[in-house]
GULUMKOL-463988 format. One record per residue (C-alpha): x, y negated, z negated. Coordinates in steps of 0.05 Angstrom, whole numbers, plus 5000, padded with zeros to 4 digits. Example, Ala and Ser with C-alpha at 12.3 -4.5 7.8 and 13.67 -1.06 7.14 Angstrom:
REM GULUMKOL-463988
524650904844
527350214857
END
This chain:
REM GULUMKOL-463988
086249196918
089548696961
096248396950
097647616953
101547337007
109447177003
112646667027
116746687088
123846637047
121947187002
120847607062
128147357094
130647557029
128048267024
128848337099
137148137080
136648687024
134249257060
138149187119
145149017072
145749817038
144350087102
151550067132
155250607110
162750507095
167950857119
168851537075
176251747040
176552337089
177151907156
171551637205
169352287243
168652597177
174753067186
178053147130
186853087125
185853867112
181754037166
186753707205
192854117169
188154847185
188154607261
195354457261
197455157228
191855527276
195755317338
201555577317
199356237311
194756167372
199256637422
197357337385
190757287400
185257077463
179656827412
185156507367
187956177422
181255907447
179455707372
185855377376
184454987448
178454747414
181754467356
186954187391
182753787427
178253507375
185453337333
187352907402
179852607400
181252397334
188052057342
185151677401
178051427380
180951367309
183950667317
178750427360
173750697303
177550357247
177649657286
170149687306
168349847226
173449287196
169848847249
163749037217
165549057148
168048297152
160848077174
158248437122
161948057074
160947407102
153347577096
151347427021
147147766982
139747586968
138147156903
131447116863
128746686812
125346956756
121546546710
120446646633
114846326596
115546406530
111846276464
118745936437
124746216408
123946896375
128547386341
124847976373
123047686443
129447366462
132947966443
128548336484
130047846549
137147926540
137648716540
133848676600
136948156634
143748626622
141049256647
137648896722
144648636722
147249446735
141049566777
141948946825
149848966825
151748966901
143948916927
142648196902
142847696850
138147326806
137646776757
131746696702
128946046690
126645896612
120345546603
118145546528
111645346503
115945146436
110745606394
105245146415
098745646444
096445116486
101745036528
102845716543
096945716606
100145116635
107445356638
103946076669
099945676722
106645246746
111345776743
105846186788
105245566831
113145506841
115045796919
121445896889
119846416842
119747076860
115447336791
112947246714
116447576657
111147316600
115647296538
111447326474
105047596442
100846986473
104146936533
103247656552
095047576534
093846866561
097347126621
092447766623
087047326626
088646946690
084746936743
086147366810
086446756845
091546446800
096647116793
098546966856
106247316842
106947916795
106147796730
110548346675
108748266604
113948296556
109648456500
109249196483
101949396474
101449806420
093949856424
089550256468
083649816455
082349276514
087249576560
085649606636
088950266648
088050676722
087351446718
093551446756
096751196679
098250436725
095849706706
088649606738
089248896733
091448466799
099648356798
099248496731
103848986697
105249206625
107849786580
104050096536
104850586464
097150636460
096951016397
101750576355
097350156314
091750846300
098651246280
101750786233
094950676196
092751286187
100651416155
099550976110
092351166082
096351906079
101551576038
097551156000
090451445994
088450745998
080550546006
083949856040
089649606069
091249016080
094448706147
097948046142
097247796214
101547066253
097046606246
098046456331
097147206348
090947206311
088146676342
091046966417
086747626414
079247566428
077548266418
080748336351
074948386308
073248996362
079549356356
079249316274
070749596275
073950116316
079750256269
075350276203
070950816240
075951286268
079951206204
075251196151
079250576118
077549836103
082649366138
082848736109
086248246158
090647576137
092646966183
099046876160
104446256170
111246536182
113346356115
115046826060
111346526011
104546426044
104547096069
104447375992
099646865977
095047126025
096347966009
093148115941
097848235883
093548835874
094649165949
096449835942
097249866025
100249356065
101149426155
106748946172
106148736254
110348496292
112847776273
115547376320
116946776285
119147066216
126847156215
129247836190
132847486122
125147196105
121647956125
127048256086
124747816020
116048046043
119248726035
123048635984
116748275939
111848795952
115949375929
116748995867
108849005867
107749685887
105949625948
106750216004
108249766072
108050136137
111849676199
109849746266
116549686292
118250326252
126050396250
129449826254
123949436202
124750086150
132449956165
130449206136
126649466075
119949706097
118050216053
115350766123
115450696198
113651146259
116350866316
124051006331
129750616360
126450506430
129149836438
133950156501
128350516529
122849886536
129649556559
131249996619
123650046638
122749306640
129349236685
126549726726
119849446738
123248716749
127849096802
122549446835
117848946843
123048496874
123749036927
115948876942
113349526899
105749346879
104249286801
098549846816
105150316824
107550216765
106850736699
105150336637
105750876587
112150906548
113651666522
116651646454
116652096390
114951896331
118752046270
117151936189
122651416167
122951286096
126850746066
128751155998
130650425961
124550065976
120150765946
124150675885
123049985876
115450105890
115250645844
112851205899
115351845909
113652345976
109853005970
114153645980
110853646054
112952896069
119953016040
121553556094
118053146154
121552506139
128552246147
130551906093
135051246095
139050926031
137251586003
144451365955
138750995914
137651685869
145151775861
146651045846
152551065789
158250665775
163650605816
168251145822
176051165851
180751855855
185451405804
179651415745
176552025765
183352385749
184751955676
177852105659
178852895669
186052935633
181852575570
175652855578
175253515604
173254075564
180354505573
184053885563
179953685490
180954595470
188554505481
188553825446
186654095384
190854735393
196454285387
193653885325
192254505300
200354655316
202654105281
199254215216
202254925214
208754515222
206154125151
203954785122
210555035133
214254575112
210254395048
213455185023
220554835012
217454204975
216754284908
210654604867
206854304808
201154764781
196854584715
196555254680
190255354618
187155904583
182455974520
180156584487
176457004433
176357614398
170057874354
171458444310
166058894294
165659594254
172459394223
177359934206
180859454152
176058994110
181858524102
180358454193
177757744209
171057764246
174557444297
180257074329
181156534378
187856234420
188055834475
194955494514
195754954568
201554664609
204654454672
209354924721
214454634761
217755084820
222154884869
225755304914
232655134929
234555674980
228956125025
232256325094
225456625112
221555915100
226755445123
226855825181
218355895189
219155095183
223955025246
220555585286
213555275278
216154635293
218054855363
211955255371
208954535357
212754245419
211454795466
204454725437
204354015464
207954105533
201954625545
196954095531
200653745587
199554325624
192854285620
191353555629
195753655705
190354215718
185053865705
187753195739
188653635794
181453935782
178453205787
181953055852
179453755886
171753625859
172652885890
174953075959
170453595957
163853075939
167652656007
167153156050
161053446031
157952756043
161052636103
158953306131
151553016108
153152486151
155252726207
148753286213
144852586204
147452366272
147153086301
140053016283
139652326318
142652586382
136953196387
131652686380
134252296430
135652836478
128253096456
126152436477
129452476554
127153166551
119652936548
121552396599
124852906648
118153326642
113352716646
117152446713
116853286739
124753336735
124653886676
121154426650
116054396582
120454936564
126654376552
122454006504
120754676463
129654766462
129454156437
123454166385
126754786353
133054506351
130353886317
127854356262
133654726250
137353986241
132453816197
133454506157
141954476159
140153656136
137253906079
142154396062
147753846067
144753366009
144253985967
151454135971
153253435963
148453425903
151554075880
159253785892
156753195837
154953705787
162054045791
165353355799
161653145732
163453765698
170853745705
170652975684
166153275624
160952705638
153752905640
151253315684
146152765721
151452265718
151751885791
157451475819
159651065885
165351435907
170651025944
172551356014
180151536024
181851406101
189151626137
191651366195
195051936243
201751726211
200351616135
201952216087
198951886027
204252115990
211951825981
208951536046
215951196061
219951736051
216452246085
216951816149
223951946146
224252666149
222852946220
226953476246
224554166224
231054296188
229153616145
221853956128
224754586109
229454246063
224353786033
221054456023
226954805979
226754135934
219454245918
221254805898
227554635857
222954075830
216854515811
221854945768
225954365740
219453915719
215254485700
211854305619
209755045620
217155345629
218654885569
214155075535
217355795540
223755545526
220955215458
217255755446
223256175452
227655815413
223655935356
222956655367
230156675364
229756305303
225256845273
230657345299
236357065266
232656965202
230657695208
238857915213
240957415157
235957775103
240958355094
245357935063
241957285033
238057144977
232356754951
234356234901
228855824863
228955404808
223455294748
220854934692
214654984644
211254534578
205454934549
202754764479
199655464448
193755404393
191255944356
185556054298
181856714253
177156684199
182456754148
187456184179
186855434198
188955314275
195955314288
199955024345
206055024383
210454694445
214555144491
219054894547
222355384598
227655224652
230455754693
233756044753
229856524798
234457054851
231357564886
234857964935
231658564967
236259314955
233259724997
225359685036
225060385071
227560125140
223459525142
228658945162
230759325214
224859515246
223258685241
230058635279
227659085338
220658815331
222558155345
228158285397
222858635439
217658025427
222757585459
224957995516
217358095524
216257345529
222357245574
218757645617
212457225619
217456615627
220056995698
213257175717
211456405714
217456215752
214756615809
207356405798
210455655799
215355715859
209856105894
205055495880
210254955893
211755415963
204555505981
203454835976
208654626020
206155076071
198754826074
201554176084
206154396136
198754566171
194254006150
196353376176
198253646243
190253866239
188653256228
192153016295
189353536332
182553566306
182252856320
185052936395
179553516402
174752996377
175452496422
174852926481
168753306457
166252586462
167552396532
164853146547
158953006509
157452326550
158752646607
153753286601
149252776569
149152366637
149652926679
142853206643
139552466648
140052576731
138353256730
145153546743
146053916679
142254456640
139554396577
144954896549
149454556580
148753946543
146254436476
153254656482
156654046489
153053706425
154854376387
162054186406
161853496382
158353596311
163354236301
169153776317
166353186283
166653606219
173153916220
176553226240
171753036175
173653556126
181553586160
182752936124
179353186051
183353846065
190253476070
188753036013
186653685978
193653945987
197753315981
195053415908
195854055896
203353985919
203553505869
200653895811
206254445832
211353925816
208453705753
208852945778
202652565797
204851815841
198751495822
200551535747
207951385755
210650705754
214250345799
222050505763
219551275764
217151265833
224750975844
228751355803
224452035842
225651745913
232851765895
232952495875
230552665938
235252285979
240652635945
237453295952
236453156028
244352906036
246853566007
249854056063
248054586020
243154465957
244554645887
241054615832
243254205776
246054435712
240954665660
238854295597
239954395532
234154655513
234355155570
241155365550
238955535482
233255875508
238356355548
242256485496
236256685451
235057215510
241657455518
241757615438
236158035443
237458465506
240559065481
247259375507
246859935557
246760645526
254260965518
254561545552
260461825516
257361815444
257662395404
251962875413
250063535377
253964055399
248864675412
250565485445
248665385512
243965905494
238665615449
239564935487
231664685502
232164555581
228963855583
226863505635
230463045666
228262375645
228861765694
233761245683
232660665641
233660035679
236459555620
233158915616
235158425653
235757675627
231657195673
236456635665
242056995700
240056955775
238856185766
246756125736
END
């Protein structure tokens, strides 16, 4: 097929740009191409050259090159400059590109411009060009004319036909009227009317296109999959309908090869007309491309037929599901029909024919499911369409109120089930407290009896058959002295305090519980995230894999690397919303909310120089000798604010209560006072009932002689219950200054991880991008770049889970200290920023005196630790003969109080 004459100044033009690339400039290494070390080597060789014949001639050799260089070198360098300044002067070819468009469009303008940006890299340096706008203004009929002028124009170098009616009216030309080339900008996603070579290139004169023939047959037979539908409807601009001749052809075709009715609707690019024109009752609705239709009126379409319960499938696939479609095949390939339309434009303005051109545009389709607009529609996927698609909005099944770390931790100190056991274990406390107490108040009783006797088989006729009595009255008691009570009152009111301070206890665990469970939902959804865009990059690179092997630059075997790699993203993908699901369920139980609850957890971010905690303070301290120090005062702090240390103070303080009350009973008595009114009645056979009144006051003492041994054994019983409990008090110092220690150090170690993590980060990046492009020109394997996107996703999670591991810590350093920021208020937050500054100024830090209570508690320890054994008693004096030889027993380490290290 012939080509159409140019004009003589497009020829000067193309003439200018072949002949301006083919001067080379001068290269780094110097005009001869001998390098500065080449020139070093022959410089070193000669002065070695005397030990040897071949050296020396080696040597001669170089030496005279080196002096061939310094001569013609300057001559060289003024000949090139000379050169270099013409080329300069010479300017660089210009074109003129027209675009005809339907008018202004959303989609085509877009188009145009990311074009127009990527011939601006591909002409940089060779030439320039301008594009000159003519718009039809979204009138049909003055699309030919603009086609025909902007043909006729000498000045234009070719056609870029910008619209759905452009690209077919300017299909339909004539030979004899494409007299430049003509490039459609217009994807054809239909294989039905297309003049297509066996060589894959347009077979129509200067006249090029690109092509997804199997778009429109894909997306339909989706949706009759998703739908089952016996129609479905499409909802077509009213100017594209008109613009296609063969229409009617391409939807006979359809229904046969699909074995669907499709119902077609001229449409106005109006919201409202369009769902006038769909039936309310369409369970299947094919949204095309619409040109005219801005994306906040397509987003209300979508939006009305979920409501209906309609299934829509777009044809632009991604970015339309993005906007509320309900499905879509087609991915992202906005950059792709980008770079192949700057490339056509930039090789037909170096005079390559349109019948060299490939029309077919390789992409890979991928299920894209927009998870809101199902659930507003009412439909739900299959088990097989759930693992082939990717699902977007997919938060639409966890939607929940919102949810911040400060609630989720007052919610779990009220509502947690630990927190609501040890809240009644102290109301359960306290009422022991009444029920001891109510012993030394006084006692009222209401005493009655009745009675009768029957007599039978009397011994004495004079007997009455029988007898009856009866008595009633009230008892007063009130005891005026009970050692053993008064003291039960005092000791069970300071079990009821530590009782309380371990329900404190709890509610810091759990608080401390609810901020683990919501880092760990964070970073188990941004690990979901971030295997989402691991996923995106092997489709992509699955994509340029398919291209490389289309174009012969790669093996099939690449696209197989990257098919099972796909897979297994699509496997780990999976995996990652069921341990985000799973983190919910754990979050939910320690707030003891239901199970299914759902929330919108707020994000926690850190710059590389917040510490989230005492963020002003902890600024300050950087020297190592600072950090160690602020280390010894968390764990001064964690012993000094500890509620369960208390409570073992409390707890013994009413042990020793107990014990005291235990060595006063040898010597003090019981003492109660009282009083009675009873009226006594009593009748026989023989006598009339009789009654009488008694009162009694008295004086009750009891005072225990002699109980086998008993008091004494109490006295040892309960010395050893409090040394025993001292000991569980020093085993929870060490548990607590062990935590408060621990805690320290994991800090010490997390936010340095998350500057380095976020350092390694940013270089896996550029190392990425660089494989990436290396492997788009061929000059990298596919393991090479396999490895370098393993590198990024690894790093992009720890940098992700770094942050939630810090915060994690920060927390539990917290717990460890017993003192939560968030819940303190602004006088406490002062009033603790001041202890540390004075902990931080002393040379050397000492702890403070200890309270009262935790004097009282050492005291109670030090009363029941028993004296070390005198090893000058008295023993049994025995003949050395009949002396038993026993074994020598091991030493008896005496007990040790745990208060007297910390004195």
């Amino acid at each position: 097929m012939s080509e159409p004459p140019t004009s003589s100044r497009s020829t000067d033009r193309k003439r200018a740009a072949i002949l301006a690339p083919s001067v080379s400039q001068p290269q780094e290494h110097g005009f001869d191409g001998i390098s500065r070390d080449r020139v070093a080597a022959v410089a070193g060789r000669l002065n070695v050259a005397g030990a040897n014949p071949a050296a020396i001639a080696a040597g001669f050799m170089d030496n005279l090159r080196l002096i061939l260089f310094c001569v013609l070198a300057p001559i060289l360098t003024c000949r090139l400059s000379a050169q270099e300044e013409a080329l300069q002067i010479l300017p660089l070819p210009s074109y003129q590109i027209a675009v005809v468009k339907d008018g202004d469009s959303w989609y085509f303008d877009a188009v145009r411009e990311r074009f127009e940006k990527e011939l601006k890299t591909l002409a940089a340096g060779r030439y320039t060009f301008e594009l000159k706008i003519m718009s039809a203004e979204h009138d049909p009929a003055k699309v030919g004319p603009l086609l025909r002028q902007a043909l006729a124009d000498t000045d234009i170098e070719l056609v870029y036909a910008s619209g759905v009616v452009a690209t077919e009216i300017a299909q339909r030309l004539t030979e004899g009227e494409r007299t430049k080339p003509v490039l459609a900008g217009a994807v054809q996603f239909s294989g039905i009317g297309l003049l297509i070579s066996p060589e894959g290139t347009s077979s129509v004169s200067n006249y090029t296109f690109i092509t997804e023939p199997k778009r429109v047959e894909a997306d339909l037979a989706l949706l009759k999959r998703l739908t089952n539908a016996q129609a479905i409807h499409v909802p077509i601009d009213r100017h594209i309908f008109a613009a296609f001749d063969k229409l009617e052809e391409a939807r006979m075709q359809l229904q046969r090869t699909l074995g669907v009715r499709l119902v077609m609707h001229p449409i106005d690019p109006t919201v409202e007309h369009a769902l006038a024109q769909i039936p309310s009752d369409a369970k299947a609705v094919y949204v095309p491309l619409y040109p005219r239709m801005d994306s906040d009126s397509r987003k209300a379409l979508y939006q009305q037929l979920a409501k209906r319960g309609t299934v829509t499938v777009a044809m632009l696939g991604q970015d339309e599901v993005e906007l509320g479609a309900m499905a879509g095949l087609a991915p992202d390939d906005d950059a792709a029909v980008a770079r192949r339309t700057a490339l056509n434009v930039h090789q037909l303005l170096q005079g390559v024919s349109t019948a060299n051109l490939p029309v077919y545009l390789p992409v890979q389709d991928q299920l894209i499911i927009n998870a809101a607009s199902a659930k507003t529609a009412g439909w739900s996927p299959t088990y097989q369409l759930a693992l082939e698609a990717e699902f977007i909005n997919q938060e639409v099944f966890f939607d929940g109120a919102p949810m911040i770390l400060r609630e989720a931790m007052s919610r779990a100190a009220q509502n947690n089930a630990e927190v609501i056991v040890a809240l009644e274990e102290e109301r359960i406390s306290r009422l022991d407290t009444a029920i001891a107490r109510s012993a030394l108040l006084p006692q009222a009783s209401l005493q009655g009896s009745a009675n009768r006797t029957d007599f039978s088989d009397k011994v004495s006729p004079l007997s009455p058959d029988y007898t009856r009595s009866g008595s009633y009255g009230v008892q007063l008691r009130q005891v005026l002295f009970n050692d053993e009570l008064l003291t039960n009152a005092r000791a069970q009111q300071r079990s009821a305090f530590a009782s309380s301070l371990d329900r404190q206890s709890v509610e810091l665990d759990a608080m401390d519980a609810a901020a683990a469970a919501y880092f760990n939902v964070l970073s188990a959804r941004a690990l979901y995230e971030i295997e989402k865009e691991n996923l995106r990059l092997t489709r992509n690179n699955l994509q340029l894999a398919r291209l490389r092997v289309e174009i012969g630059s790669a093996e099939p075997s690449e696209v197989f690397r990257w098919e099972q790699d796909a897979a297994r993203g699509r496997a780990a993908l999976i995996q990652r919303e069921t341990d985000r699901s799973n983190a919910v369920i754990d979050f939910n139980r320690v707030l003891g909310a239901p199970r299914e609850s759902q929330w919108d957890f707020a994000d926690i971010e850190l710059a590389d120089d917040d510490y989230y905690f005492m963020n002003d303070q902890l600024q300050t301290i950087t020297t190592q000798a600072d950090f160690n120090k602020f280390g010894l005062f968390l764990q001064w702090m964690a012993v000094e604010n500890s509620p369960e240390l208390a409570s073992f103070d409390y707890s013994l303080g009413a042990q020793g209560e107990i014990l005291r009350q235990k060595q006063r009973r040898f010597y003090l008595p019981e003492i109660a006072a009282t009083m009675g009114a009873n009226r006594v009645a009593s009748n026989s056979e023989f006598s009339d009932t009789d009654a009488e009144n008694q009162l009694s006051i008295g004086i009750q003492l009891s005072f225990p002689l002699f109980e086998g041994g008993r008091r004494k054994a109490e006295i040892l019983r309960q010395q050893a219950s409090i040394r025993q409990l001292a000991a569980q008090r020093e085993g929870a110092v060490q548990q607590i200054e062990q935590r408060a220690m621990m805690a320290f150090n994991n800090l010490g170690a997390a936010h340095p991880n998350i500057l380095l993590s976020r350092e390694a980060l940013r270089s896996a990046e550029k190392n990425y991008a660089a494989v990436r492009d290396k492997y788009s020109q061929g000059a990298a394997s596919v393991l090479d770049l396999l490895d370098a996107q393993s590198a990024l996703v690894g790093q992009k999670q720890q940098a992700a889970t770094a942050v939630y591991a810090y915060l994690t810590q920060v927390h539990a350093m917290q717990r460890s200290i017993a003192w939560y920021e968030f819940d303190k208020s602004e006088g406490e937050k002062a009033r603790f920023e001041s202890v540390i500054k004075s902990f931080m100024a002393m040379t050397t830090p000492a702890p403070h005196s200890p309270s009262r209570l935790r004097r009282e508690a050492e005291a109670v320890v030090e009363s029941a630790t028993p004296s070390p054994p005198d090893a000058n008693r008295d023993r049994l004096r025995q003949p050395e003969s009949i002396k038993p030889k026993a074994t020598p027993k091991k030493k008896r380490r005496p007990f040790r109080s745990p208060f007297r290290r910390r004195r």
